[in-house]
Biopython code that builds the backbone (N, CA, C, O; Angstrom):
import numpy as np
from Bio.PDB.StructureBuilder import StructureBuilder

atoms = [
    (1, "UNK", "N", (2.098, 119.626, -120.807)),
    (1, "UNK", "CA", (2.282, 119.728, -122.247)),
    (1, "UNK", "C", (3.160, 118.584, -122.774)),
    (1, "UNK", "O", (2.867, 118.023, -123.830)),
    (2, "UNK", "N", (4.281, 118.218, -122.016)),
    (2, "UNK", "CA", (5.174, 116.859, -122.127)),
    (2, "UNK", "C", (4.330, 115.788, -122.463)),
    (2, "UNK", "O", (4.423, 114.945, -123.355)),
    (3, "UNK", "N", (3.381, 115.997, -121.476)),
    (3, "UNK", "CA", (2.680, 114.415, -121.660)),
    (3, "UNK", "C", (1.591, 114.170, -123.152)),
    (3, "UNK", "O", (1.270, 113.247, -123.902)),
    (4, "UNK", "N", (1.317, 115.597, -122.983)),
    (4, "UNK", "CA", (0.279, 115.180, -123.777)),
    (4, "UNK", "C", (1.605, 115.125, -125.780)),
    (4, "UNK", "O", (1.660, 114.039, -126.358)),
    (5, "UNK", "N", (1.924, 115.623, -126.029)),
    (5, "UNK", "CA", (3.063, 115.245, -126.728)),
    (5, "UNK", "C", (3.795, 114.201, -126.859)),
    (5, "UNK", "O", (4.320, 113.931, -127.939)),
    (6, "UNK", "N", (3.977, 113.268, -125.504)),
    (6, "UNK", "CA", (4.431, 111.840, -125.689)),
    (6, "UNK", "C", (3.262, 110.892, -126.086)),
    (6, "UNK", "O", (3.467, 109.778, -126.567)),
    (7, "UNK", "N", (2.010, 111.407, -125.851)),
    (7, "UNK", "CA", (1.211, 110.881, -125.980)),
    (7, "UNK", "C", (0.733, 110.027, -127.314)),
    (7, "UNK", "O", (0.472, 108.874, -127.658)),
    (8, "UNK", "N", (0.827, 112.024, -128.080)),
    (8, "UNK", "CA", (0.669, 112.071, -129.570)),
    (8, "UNK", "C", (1.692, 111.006, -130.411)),
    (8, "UNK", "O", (1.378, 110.076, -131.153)),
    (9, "UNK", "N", (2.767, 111.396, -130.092)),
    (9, "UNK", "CA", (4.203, 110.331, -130.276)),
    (9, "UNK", "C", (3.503, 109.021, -130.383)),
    (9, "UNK", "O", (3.107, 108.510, -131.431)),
    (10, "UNK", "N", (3.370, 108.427, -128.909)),
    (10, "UNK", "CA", (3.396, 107.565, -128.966)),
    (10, "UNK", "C", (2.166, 106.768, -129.980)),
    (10, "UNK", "O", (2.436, 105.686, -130.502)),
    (11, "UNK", "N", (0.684, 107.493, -130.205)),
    (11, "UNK", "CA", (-0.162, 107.160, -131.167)),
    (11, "UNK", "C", (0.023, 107.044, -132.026)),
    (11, "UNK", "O", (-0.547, 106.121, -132.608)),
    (12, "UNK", "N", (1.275, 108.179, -132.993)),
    (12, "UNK", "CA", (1.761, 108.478, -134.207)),
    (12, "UNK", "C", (2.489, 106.441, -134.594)),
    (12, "UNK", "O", (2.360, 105.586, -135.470)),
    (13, "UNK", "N", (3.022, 106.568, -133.621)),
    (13, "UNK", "CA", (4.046, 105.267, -133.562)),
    (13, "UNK", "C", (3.490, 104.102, -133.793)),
    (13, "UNK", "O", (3.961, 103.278, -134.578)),
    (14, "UNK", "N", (2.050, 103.885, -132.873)),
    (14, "UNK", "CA", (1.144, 102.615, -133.041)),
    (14, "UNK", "C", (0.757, 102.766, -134.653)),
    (14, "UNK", "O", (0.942, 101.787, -135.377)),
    (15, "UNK", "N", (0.329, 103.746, -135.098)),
    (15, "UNK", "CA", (-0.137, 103.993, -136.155)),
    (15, "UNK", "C", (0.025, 103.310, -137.075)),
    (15, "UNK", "O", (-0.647, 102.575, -137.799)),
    (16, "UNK", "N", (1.324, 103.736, -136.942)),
    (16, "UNK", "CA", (2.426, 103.113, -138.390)),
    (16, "UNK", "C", (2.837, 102.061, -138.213)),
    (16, "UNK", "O", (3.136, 101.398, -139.206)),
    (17, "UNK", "N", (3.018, 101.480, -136.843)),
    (17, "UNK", "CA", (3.211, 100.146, -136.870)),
    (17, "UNK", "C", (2.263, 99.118, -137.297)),
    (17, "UNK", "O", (2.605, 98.110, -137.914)),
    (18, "UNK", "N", (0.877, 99.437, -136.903)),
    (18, "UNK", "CA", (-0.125, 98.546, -136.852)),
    (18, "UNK", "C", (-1.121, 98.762, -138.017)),
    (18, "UNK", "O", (-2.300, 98.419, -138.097)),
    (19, "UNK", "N", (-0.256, 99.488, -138.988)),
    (19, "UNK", "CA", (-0.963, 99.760, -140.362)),
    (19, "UNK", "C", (-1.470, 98.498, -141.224)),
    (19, "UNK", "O", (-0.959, 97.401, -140.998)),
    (20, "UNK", "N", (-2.037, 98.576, -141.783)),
    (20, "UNK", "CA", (-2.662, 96.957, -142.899)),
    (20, "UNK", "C", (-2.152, 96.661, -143.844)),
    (20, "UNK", "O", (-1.720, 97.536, -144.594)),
    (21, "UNK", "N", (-2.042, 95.532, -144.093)),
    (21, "UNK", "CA", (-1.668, 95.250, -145.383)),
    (21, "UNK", "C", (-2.811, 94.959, -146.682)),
    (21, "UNK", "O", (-3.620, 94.050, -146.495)),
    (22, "UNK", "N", (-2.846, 95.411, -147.444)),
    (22, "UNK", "CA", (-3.782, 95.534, -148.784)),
    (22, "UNK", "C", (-3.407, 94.551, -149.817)),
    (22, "UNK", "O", (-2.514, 95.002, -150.536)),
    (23, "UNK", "N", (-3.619, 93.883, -149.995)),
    (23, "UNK", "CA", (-3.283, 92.464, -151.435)),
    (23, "UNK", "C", (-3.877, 93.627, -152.927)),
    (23, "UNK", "O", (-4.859, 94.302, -153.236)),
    (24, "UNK", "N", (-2.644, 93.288, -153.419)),
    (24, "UNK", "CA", (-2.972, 94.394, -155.349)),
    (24, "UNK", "C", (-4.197, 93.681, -156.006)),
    (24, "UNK", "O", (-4.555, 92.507, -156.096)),
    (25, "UNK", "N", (-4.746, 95.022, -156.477)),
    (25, "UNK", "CA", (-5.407, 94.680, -157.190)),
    (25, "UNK", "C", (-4.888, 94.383, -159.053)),
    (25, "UNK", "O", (-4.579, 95.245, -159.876)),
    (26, "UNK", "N", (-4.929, 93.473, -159.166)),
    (26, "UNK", "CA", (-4.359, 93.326, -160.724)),
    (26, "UNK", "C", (-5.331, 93.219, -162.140)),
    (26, "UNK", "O", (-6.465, 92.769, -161.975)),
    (27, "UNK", "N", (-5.072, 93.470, -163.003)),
    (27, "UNK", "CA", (-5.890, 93.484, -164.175)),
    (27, "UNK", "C", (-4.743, 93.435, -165.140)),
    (27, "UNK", "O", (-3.616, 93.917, -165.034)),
    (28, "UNK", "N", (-5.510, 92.466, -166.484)),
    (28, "UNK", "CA", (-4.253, 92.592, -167.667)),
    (28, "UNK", "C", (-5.192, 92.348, -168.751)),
    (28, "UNK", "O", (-5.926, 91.360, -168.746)),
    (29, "UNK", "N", (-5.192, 93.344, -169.820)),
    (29, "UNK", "CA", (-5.832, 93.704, -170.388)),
    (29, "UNK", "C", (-5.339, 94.235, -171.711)),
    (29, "UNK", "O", (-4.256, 94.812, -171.606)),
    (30, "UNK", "N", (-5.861, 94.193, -172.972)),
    (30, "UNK", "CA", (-4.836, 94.774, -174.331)),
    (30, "UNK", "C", (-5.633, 96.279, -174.354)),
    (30, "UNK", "O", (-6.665, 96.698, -173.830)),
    (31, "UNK", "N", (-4.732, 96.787, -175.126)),
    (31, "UNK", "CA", (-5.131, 98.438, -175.071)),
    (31, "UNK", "C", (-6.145, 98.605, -176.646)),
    (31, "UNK", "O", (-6.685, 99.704, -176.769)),
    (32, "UNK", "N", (-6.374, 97.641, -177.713)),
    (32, "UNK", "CA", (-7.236, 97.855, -178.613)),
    (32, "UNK", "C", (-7.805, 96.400, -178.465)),
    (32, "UNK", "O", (-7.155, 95.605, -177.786)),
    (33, "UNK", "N", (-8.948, 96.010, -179.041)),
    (33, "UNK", "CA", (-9.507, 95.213, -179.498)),
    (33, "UNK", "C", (-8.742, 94.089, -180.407)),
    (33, "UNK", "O", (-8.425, 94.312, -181.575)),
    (34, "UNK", "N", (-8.471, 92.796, -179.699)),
    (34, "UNK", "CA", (-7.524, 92.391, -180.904)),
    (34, "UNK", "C", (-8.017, 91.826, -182.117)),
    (34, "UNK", "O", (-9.195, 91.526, -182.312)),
    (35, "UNK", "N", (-6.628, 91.626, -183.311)),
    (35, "UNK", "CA", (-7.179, 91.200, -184.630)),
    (35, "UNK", "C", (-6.256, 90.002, -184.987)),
    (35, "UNK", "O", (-5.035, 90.153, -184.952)),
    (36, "UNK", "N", (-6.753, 88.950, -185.290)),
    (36, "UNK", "CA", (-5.789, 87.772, -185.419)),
    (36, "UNK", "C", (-4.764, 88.117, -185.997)),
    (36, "UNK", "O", (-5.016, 88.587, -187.107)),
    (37, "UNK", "N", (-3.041, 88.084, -185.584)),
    (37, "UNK", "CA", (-2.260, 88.382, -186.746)),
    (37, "UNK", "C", (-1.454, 89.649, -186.195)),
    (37, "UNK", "O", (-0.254, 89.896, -186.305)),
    (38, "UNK", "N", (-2.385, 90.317, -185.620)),
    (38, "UNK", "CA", (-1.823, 92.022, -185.815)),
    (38, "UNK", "C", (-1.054, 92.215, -184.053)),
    (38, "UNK", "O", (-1.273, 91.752, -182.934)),
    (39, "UNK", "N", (-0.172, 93.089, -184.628)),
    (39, "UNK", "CA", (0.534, 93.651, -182.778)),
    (39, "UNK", "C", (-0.573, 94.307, -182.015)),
    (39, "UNK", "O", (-1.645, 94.717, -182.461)),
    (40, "UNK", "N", (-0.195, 94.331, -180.977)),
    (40, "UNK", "CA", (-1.295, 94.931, -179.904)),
    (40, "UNK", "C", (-0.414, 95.045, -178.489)),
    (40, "UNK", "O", (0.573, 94.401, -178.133)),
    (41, "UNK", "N", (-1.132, 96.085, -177.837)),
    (41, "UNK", "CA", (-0.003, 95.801, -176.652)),
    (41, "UNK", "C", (-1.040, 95.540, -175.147)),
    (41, "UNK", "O", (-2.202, 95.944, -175.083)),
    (42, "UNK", "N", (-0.365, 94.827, -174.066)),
    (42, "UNK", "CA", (-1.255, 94.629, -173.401)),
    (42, "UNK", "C", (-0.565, 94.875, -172.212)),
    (42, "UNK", "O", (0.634, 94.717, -171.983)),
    (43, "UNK", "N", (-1.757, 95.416, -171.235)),
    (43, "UNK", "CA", (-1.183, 96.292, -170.183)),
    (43, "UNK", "C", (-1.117, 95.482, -168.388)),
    (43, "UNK", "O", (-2.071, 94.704, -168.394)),
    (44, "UNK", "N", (-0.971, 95.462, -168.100)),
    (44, "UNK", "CA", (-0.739, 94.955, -166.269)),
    (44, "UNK", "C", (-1.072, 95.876, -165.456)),
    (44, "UNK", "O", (-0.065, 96.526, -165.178)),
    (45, "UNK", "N", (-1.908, 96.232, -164.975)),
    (45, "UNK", "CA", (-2.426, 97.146, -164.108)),
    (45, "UNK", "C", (-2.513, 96.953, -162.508)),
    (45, "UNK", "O", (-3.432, 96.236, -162.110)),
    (46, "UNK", "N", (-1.745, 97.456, -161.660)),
    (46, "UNK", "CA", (-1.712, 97.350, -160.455)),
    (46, "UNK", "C", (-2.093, 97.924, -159.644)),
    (46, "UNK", "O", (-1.983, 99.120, -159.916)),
    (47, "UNK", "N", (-2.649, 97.713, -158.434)),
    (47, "UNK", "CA", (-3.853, 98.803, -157.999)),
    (47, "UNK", "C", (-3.706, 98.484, -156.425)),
    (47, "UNK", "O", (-3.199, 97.463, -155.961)),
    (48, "UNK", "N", (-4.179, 99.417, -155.795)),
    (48, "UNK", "CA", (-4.331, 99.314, -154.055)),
    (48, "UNK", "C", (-3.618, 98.392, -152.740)),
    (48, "UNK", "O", (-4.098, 98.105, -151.644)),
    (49, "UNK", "N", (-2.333, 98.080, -153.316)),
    (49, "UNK", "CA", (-1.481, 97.715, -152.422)),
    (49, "UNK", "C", (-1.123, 98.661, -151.736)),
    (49, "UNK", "O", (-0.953, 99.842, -152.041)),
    (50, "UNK", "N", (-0.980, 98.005, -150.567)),
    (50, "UNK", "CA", (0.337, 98.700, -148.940)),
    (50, "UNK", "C", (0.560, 97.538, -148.458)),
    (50, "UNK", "O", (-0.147, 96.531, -148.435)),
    (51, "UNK", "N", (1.990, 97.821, -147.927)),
    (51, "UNK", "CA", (3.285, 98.987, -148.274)),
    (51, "UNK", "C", (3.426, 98.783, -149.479)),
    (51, "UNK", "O", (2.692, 98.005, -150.089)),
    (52, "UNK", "N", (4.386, 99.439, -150.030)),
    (52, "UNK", "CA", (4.786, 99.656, -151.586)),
    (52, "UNK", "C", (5.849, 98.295, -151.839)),
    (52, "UNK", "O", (6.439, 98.283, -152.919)),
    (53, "UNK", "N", (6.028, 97.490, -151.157)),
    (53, "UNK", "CA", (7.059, 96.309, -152.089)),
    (53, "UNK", "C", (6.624, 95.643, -152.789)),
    (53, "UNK", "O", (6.057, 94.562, -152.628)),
    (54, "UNK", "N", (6.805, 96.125, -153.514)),
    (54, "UNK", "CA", (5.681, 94.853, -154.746)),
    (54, "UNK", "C", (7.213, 95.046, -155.947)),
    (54, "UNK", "O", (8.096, 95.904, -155.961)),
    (55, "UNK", "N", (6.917, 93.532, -157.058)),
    (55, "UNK", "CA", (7.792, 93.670, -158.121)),
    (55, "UNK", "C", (6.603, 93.256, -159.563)),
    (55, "UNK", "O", (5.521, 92.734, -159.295)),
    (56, "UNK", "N", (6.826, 93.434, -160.403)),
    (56, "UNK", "CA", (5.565, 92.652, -161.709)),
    (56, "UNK", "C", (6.396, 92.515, -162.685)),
    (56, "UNK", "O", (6.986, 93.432, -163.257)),
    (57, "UNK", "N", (6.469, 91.384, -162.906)),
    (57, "UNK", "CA", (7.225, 90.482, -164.274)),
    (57, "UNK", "C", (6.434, 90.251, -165.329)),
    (57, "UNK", "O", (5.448, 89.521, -165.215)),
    (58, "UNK", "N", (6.840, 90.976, -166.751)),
    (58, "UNK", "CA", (5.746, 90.606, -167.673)),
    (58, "UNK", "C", (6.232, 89.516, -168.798)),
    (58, "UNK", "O", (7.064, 89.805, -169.658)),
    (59, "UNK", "N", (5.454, 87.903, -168.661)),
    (59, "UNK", "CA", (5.834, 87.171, -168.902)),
    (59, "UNK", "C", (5.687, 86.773, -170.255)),
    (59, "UNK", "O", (4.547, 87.218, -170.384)),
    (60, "UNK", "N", (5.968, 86.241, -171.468)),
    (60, "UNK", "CA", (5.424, 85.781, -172.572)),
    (60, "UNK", "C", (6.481, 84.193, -172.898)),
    (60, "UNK", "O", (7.657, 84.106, -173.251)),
    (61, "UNK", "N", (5.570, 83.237, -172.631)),
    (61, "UNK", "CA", (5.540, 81.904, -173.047)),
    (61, "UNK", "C", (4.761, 80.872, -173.303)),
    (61, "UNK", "O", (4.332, 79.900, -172.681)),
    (62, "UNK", "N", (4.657, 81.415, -174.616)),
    (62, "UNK", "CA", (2.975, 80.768, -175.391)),
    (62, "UNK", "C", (1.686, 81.456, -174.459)),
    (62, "UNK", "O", (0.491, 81.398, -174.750)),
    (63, "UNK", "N", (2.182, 81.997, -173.480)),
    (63, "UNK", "CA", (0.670, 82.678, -172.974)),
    (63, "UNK", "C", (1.685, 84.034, -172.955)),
    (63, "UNK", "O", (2.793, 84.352, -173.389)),
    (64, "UNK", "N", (0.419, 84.708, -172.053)),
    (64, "UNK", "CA", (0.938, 86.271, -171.481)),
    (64, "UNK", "C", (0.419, 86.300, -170.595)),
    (64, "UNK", "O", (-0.771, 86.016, -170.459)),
    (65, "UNK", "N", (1.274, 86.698, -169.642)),
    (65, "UNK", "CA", (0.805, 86.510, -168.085)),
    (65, "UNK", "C", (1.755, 87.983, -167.617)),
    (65, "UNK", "O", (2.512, 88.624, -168.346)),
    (66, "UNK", "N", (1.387, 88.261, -166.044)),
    (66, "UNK", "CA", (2.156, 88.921, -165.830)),
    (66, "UNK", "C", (2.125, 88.386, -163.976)),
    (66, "UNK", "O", (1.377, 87.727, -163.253)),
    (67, "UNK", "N", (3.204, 89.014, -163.864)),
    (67, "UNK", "CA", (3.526, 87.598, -162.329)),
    (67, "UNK", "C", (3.610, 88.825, -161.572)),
    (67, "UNK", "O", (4.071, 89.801, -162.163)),
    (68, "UNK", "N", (3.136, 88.988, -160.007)),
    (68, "UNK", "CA", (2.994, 90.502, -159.143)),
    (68, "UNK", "C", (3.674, 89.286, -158.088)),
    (68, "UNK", "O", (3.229, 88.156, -157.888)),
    (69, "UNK", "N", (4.966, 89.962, -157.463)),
    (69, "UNK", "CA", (5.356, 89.811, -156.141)),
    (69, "UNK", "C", (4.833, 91.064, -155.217)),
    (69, "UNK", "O", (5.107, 92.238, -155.466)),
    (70, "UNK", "N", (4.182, 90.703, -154.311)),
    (70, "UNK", "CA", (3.362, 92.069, -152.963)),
    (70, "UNK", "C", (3.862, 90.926, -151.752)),
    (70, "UNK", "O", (3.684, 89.708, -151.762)),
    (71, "UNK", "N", (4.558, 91.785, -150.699)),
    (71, "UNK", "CA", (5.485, 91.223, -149.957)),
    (71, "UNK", "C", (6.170, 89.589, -149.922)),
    (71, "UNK", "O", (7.371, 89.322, -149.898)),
    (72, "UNK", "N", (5.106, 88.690, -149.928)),
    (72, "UNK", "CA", (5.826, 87.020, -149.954)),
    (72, "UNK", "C", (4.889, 86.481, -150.887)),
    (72, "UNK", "O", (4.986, 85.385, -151.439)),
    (73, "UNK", "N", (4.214, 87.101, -150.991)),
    (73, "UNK", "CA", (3.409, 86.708, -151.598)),
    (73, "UNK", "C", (3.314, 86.703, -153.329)),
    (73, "UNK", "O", (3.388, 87.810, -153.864)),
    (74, "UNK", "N", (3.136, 85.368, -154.306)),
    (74, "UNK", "CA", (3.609, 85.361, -155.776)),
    (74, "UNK", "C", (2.379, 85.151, -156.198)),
    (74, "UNK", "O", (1.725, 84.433, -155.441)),
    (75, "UNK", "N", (1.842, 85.520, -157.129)),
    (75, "UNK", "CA", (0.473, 85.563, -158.265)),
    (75, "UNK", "C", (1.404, 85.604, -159.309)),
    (75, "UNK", "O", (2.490, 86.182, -159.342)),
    (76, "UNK", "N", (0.775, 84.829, -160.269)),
    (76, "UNK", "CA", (0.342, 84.540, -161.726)),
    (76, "UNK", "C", (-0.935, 85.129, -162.556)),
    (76, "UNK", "O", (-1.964, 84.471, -162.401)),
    (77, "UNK", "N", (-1.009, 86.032, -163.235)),
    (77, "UNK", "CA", (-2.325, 86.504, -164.128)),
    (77, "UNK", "C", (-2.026, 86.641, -165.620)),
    (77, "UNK", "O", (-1.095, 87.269, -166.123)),
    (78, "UNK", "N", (-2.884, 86.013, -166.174)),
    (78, "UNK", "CA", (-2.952, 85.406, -167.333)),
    (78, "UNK", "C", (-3.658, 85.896, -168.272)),
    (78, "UNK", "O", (-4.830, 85.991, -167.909)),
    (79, "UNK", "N", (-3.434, 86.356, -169.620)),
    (79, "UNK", "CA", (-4.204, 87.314, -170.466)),
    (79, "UNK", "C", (-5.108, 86.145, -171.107)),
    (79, "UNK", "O", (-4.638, 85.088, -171.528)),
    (80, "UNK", "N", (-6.588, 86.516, -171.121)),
    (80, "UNK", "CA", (-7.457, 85.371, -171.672)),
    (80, "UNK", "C", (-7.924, 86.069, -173.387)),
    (80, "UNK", "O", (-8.546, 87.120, -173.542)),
    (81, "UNK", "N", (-7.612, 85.495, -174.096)),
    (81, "UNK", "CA", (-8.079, 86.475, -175.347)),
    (81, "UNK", "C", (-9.141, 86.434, -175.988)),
    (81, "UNK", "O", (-9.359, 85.248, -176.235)),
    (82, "UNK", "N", (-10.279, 87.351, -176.580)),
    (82, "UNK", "CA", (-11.249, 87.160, -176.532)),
    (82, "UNK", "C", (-12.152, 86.496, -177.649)),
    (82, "UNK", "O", (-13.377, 86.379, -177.623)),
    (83, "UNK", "N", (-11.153, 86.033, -178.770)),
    (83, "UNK", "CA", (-11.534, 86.189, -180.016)),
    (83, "UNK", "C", (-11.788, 84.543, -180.111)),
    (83, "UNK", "O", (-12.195, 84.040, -181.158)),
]
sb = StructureBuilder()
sb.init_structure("model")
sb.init_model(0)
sb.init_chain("A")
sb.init_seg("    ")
for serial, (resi, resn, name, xyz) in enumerate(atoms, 1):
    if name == "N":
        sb.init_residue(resn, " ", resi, " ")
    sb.init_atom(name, np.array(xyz, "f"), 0.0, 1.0, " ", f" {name:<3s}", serial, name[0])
structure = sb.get_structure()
């Protein structure tokens, strides 16, 4: 019964060690239709990363971007507007 219990252990252990890493999925997008002129708000959507370290900076300088740190890794995404 020992063994088979160290066993489990020890699978449990590979498990989590040798888990994947997932790159986010990002999207940035306004929540209405825009109108030249008018406020609007626009959203950053982050999606299907592992592990959970991620940071998202929402940027505005002359563009709108929003910047996703997921472990070392830095992206830039950029709101394209449609009008």
């Amino acid at each position: 019964m020992k063994i088979i219990l160290s066993i489990l252990a020890l699978g449990l252990f590979y498990a989590t060690v040798e888990s994947k890493e997932s790159p986010p999925k990002v999207q940035v997008y306004s929540r209405n239709p825009g109108n030249f002129g008018e406020k609007n708000v626009l959203i950053c959507h982050v999606s299907g990363f592992h592990p959970p370290d991620i940071s998202i900076q929402l940027l505005k300088n002359e563009e709108y971007s929003c910047r996703v740190r997921h472990l070392k890794n830095l992206k830039t995404y950029t709101w394209e507007a449609d009008m």
